[in-house]
GUMARMI-784643 format. One record per residue (C-alpha): residue number from 1; residue in one letter; z negated, x negated, y. Coordinates in nm, 4 decimals. Last residue first. Example, Ala and Ser with C-alpha at 12.3 -4.5 7.8 and 13.67 -1.06 7.14 Angstrom:
2
+------+-------+----------+----------+----------+
! lovo ! rokol !       pz !       px !       py !
+------+-------+----------+----------+----------+
!    2 !     S !  -0.7140 !  -1.3670 !  -0.1060 !
!    1 !     A !  -0.7800 !  -1.2300 !  -0.4500 !
+------+-------+----------+----------+----------+
END
This chain:
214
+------+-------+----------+----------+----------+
! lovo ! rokol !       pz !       px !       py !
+------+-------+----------+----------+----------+
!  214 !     X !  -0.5437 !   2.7100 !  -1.9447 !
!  213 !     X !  -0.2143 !   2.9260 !  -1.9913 !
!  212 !     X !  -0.4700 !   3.2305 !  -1.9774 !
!  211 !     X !  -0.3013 !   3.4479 !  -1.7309 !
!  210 !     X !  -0.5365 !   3.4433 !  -1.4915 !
!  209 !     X !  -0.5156 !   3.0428 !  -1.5377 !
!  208 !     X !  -0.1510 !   3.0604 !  -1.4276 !
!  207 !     X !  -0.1864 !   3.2917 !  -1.1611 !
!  206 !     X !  -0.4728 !   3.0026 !  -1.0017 !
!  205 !     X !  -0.2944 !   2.7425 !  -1.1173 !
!  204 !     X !   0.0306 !   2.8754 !  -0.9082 !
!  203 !     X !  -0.2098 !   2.9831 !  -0.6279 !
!  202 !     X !  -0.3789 !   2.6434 !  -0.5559 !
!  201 !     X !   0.0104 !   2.4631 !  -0.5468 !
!  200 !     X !   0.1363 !   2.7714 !  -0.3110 !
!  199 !     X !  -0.2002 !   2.6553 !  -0.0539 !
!  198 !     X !  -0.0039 !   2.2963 !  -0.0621 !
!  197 !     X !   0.3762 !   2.4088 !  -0.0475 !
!  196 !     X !   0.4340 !   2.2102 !   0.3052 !
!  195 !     X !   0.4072 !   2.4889 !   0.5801 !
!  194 !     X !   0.0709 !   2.6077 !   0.4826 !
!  193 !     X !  -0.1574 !   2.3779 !   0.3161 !
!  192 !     X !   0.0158 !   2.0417 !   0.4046 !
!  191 !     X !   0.0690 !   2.1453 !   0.7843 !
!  190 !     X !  -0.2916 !   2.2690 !   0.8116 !
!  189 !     X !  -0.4053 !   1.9098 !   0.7041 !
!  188 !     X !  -0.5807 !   1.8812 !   0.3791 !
!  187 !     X !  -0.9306 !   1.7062 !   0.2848 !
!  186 !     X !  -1.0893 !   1.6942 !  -0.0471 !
!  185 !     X !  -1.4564 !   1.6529 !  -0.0297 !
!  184 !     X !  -1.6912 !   1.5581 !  -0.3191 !
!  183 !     X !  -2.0639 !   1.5270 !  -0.1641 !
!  182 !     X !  -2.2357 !   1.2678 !   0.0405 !
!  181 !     X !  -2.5262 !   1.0961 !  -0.0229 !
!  180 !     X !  -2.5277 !   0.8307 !  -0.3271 !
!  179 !     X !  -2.1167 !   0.7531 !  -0.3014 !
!  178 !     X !  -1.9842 !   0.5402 !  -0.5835 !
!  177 !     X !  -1.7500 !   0.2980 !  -0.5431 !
!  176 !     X !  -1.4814 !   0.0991 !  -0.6795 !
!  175 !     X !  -1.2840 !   0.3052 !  -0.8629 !
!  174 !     X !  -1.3522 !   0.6365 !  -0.5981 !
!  173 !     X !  -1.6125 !   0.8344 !  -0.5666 !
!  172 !     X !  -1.8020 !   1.1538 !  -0.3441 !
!  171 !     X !  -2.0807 !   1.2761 !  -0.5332 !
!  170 !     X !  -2.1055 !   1.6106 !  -0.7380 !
!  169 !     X !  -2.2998 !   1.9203 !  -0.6779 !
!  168 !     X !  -2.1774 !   2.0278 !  -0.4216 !
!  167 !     X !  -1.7619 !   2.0171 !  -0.4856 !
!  166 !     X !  -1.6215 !   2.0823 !  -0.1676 !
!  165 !     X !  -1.2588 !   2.2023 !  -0.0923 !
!  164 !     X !  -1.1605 !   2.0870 !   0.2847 !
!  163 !     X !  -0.9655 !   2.2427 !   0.5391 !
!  162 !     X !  -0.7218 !   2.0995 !   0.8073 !
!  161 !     X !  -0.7040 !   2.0781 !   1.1763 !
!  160 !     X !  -0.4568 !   1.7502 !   1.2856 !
!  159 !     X !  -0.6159 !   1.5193 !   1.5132 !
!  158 !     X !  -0.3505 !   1.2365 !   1.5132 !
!  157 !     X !  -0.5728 !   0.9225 !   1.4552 !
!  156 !     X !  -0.7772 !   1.1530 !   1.2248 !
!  155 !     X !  -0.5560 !   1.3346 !   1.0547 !
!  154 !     X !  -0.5482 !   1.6644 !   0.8271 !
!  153 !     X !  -0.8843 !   1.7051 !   0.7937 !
!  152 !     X !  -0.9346 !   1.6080 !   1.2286 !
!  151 !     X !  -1.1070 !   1.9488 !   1.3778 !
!  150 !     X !  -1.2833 !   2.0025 !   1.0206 !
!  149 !     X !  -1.2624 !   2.3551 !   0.8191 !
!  148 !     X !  -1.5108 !   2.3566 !   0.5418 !
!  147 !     X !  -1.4497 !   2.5326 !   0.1970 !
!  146 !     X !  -1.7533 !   2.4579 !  -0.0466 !
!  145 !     X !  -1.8602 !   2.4987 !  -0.4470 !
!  144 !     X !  -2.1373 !   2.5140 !  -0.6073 !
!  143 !     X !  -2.1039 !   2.4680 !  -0.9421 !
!  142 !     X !  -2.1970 !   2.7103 !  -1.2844 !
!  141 !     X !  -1.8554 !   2.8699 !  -1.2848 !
!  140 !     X !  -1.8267 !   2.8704 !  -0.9105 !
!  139 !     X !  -2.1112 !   2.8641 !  -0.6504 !
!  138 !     X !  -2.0683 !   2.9578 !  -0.3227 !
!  137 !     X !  -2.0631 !   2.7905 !  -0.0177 !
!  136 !     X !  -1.8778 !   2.8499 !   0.2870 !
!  135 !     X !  -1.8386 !   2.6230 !   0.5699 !
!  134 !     X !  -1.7495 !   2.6243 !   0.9303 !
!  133 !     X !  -1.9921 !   2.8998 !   1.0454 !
!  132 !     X !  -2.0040 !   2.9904 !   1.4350 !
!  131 !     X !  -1.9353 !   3.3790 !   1.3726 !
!  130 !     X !  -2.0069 !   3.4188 !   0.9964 !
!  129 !     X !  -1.6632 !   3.3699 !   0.8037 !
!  128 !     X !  -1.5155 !   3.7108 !   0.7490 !
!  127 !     X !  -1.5851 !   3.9683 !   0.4707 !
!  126 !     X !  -1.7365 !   4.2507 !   0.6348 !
!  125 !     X !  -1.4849 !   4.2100 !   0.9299 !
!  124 !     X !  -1.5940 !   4.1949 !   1.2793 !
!  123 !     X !  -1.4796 !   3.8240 !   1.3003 !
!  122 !     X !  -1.0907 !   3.9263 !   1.2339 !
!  121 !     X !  -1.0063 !   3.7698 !   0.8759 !
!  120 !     X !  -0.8331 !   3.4624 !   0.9071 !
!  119 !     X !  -1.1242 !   3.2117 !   0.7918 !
!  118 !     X !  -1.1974 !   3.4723 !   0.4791 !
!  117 !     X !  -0.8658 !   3.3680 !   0.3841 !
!  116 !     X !  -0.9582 !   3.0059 !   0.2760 !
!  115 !     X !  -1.2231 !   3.1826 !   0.0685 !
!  114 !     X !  -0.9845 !   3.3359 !  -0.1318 !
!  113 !     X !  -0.7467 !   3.0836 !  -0.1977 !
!  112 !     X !  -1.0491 !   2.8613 !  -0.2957 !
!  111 !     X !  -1.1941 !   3.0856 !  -0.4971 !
!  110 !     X !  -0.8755 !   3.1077 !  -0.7361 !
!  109 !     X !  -0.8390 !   2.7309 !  -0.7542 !
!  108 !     X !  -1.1940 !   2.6690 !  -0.7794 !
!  107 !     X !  -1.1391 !   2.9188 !  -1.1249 !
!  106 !     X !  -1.0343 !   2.5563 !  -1.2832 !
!  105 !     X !  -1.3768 !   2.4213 !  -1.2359 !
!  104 !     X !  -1.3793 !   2.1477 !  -0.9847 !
!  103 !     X !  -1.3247 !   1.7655 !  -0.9978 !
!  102 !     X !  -1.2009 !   1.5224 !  -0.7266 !
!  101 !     X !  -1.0488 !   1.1561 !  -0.7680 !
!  100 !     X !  -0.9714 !   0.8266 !  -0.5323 !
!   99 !     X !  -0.7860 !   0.5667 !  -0.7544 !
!   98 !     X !  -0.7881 !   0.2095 !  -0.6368 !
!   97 !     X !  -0.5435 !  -0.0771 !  -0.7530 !
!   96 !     X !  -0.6522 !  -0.3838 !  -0.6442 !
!   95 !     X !  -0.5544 !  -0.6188 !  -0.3386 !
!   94 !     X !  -0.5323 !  -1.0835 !  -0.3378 !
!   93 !     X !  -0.6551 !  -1.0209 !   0.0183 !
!   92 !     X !  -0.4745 !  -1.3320 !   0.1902 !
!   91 !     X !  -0.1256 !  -1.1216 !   0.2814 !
!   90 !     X !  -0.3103 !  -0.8593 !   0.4571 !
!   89 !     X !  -0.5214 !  -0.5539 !   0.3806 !
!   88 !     X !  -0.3841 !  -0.5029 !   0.0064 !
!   87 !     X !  -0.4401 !  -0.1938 !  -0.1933 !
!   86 !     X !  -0.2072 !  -0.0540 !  -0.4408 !
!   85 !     X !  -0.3058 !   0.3353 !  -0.4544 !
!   84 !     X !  -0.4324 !   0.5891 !  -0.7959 !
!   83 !     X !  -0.4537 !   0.9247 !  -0.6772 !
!   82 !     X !  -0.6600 !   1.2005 !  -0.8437 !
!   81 !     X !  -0.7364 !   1.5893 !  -0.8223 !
!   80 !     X !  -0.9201 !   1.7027 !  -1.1696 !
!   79 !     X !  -0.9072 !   2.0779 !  -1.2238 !
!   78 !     X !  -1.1687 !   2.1454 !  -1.5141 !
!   77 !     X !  -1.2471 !   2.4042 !  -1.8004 !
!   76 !     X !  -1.0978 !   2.1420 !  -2.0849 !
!   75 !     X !  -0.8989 !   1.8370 !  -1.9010 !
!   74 !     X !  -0.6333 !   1.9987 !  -1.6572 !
!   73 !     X !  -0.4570 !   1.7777 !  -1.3991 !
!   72 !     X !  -0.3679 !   1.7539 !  -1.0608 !
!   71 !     X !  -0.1689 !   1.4155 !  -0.9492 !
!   70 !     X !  -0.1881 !   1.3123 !  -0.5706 !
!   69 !     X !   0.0811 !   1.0545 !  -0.4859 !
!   68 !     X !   0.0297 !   0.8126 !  -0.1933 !
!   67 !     X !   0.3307 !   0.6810 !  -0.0338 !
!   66 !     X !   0.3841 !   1.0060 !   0.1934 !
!   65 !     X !   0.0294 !   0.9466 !   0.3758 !
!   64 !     X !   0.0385 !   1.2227 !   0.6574 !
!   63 !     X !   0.2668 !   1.4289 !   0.4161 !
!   62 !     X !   0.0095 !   1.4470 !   0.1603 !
!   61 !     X !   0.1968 !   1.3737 !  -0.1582 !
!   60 !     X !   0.2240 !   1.6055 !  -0.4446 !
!   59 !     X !   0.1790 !   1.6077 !  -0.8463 !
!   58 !     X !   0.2365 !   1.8939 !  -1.1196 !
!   57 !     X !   0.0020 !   2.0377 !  -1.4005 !
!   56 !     X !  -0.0502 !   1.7179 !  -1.6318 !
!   55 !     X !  -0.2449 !   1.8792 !  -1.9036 !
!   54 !     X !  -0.5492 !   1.5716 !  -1.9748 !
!   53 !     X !  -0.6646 !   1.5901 !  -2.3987 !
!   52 !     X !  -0.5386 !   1.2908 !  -2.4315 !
!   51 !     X !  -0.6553 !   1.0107 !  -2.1628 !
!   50 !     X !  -0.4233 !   0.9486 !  -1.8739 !
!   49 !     X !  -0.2275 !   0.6902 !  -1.8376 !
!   48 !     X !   0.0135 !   0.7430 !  -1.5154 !
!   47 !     X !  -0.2838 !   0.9114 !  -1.3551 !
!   46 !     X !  -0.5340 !   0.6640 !  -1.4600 !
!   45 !     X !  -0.8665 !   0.8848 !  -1.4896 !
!   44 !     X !  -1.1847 !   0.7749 !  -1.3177 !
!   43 !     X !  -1.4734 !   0.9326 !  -1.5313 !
!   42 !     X !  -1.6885 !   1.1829 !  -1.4366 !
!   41 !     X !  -2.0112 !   1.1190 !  -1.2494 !
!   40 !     X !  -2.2992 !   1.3343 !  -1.4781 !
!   39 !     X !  -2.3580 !   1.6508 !  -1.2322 !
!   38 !     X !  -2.6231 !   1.5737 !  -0.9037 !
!   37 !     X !  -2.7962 !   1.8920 !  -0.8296 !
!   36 !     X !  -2.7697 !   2.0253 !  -0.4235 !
!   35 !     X !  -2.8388 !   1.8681 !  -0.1201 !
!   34 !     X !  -2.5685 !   1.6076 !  -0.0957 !
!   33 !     X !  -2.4305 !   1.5708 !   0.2396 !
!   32 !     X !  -2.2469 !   1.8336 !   0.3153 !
!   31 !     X !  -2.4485 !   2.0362 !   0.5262 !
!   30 !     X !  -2.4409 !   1.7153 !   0.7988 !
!   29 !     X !  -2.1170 !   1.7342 !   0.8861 !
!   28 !     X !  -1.8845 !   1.4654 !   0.8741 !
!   27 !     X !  -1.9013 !   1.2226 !   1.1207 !
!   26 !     X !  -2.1227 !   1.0409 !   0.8725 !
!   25 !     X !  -1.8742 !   0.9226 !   0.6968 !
!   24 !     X !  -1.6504 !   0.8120 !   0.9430 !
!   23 !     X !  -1.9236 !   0.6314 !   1.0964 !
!   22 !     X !  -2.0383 !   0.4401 !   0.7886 !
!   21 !     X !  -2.3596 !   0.4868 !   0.6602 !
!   20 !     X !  -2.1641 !   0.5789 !   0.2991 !
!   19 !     X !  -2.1113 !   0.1756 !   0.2806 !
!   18 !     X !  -1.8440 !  -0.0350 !   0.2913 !
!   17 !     X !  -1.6025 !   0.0908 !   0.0554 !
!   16 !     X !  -1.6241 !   0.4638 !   0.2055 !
!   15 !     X !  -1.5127 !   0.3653 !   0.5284 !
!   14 !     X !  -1.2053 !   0.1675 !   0.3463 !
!   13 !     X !  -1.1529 !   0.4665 !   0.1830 !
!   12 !     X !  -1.1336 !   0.7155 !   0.4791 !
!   11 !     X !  -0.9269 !   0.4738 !   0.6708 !
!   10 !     X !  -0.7065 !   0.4472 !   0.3439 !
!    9 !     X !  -0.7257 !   0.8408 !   0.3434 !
!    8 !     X !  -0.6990 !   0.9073 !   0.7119 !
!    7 !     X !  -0.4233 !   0.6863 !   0.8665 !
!    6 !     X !  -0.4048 !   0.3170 !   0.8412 !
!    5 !     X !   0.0152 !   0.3303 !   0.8381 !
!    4 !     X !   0.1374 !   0.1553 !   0.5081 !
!    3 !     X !   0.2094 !  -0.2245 !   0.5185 !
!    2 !     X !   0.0236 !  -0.2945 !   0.1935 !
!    1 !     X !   0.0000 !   0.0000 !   0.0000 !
+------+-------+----------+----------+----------+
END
């Protein structure tokens, strides 16, 4: 990834790599640190090696970061999210591959489509996001799950809105680090979600799973 613009997920990772005291980890806000029970870490998959049992369901690349592939997959009740980037800050780092990865129970998919349009839902409706709120919680076959909307989820050096789906209960990791205090948050611009097929991605595993195909 050497040479690739330092937008939000290698600026995100490098944060991360240093320390979860890092400011643009604790910009973040403070409900999602972790508050809830810590789940067993799963383990880091290798997208183009995956271990059997793991139903590729499709890939996609967040158009901020077009060099960086996201793969989804289905291992048992679970939807794990996980890229898997060449590293290299400058010609003297020797660089590493690092894979960044997100788990949720399949039926996330479902609540997440959901919840995402409780956020368009005029304010006086019985169903809309509290007045002031930018989270949602809930929990989700047996894990609580979140949907935050943050001012820069879709880039930080551009300032593009996005959402994010939470995963409370387990901690924010990558290959070569392990968060202790802040929870599992996938981050996606407004343009990937709704002009750019991501929210249609959700939906086709969430039909798919309604109709039993995992």
């Amino acid at each position: 990834m050497q040479g690739a613009s330092f937008d939000k997920r290698l600026v995100r990772r490098l944060a991360v790599y240093h320390g979860a005291n890092s400011p643009i980890e604790t910009s973040a806000a403070s409900g999602l640190k972790m508050a809830y029970p810590k789940l067993p870490e799963w383990p880091i998959v290798d997208p183009e090696n995956p271990p059997k049992g793991y139903l590729k369901v499709t890939e996609m690349r967040d158009p901020e970061v077009p060099d960086s592939v996201w793969h989804i997959f289905i291992s048992g009740r679970h939807l794990v999210i996980v890229s898997r980037d060449w590293i290299q800050l400058d010609e003297s780092d020797p660089g590493e591959y690092v894979a960044e990865q997100y788990e949720y129970p399949i039926a996330a998919a479902s609540w997440f489509v959901a919840t995402l349009g409780r956020f368009f839902l005029e304010p006086d409706h019985p169903n809309a996001v509290p007045r002031g709120a930018i989270t949602i919680e809930e929990e989700v076959d047996g894990e609580m799950l979140g949907v935050t909307r943050g001012a820069q989820y879709g880039s930080m050096l551009k300032g593009i809105p996005g959402y994010s789906l939470d995963n409370l209960n387990r901690f924010s990791h990558t290959s070569i680090h392990v968060s202790t205090n802040w929870c599992q948050m996938f981050k996606m611009g407004d343009p990937w979600l709704f002009e750019q097929g991501l929210l249609d991605v959700f939906k086709d595993i969430a039909d798919r799973h309604e109709k039993g195909e995992f």
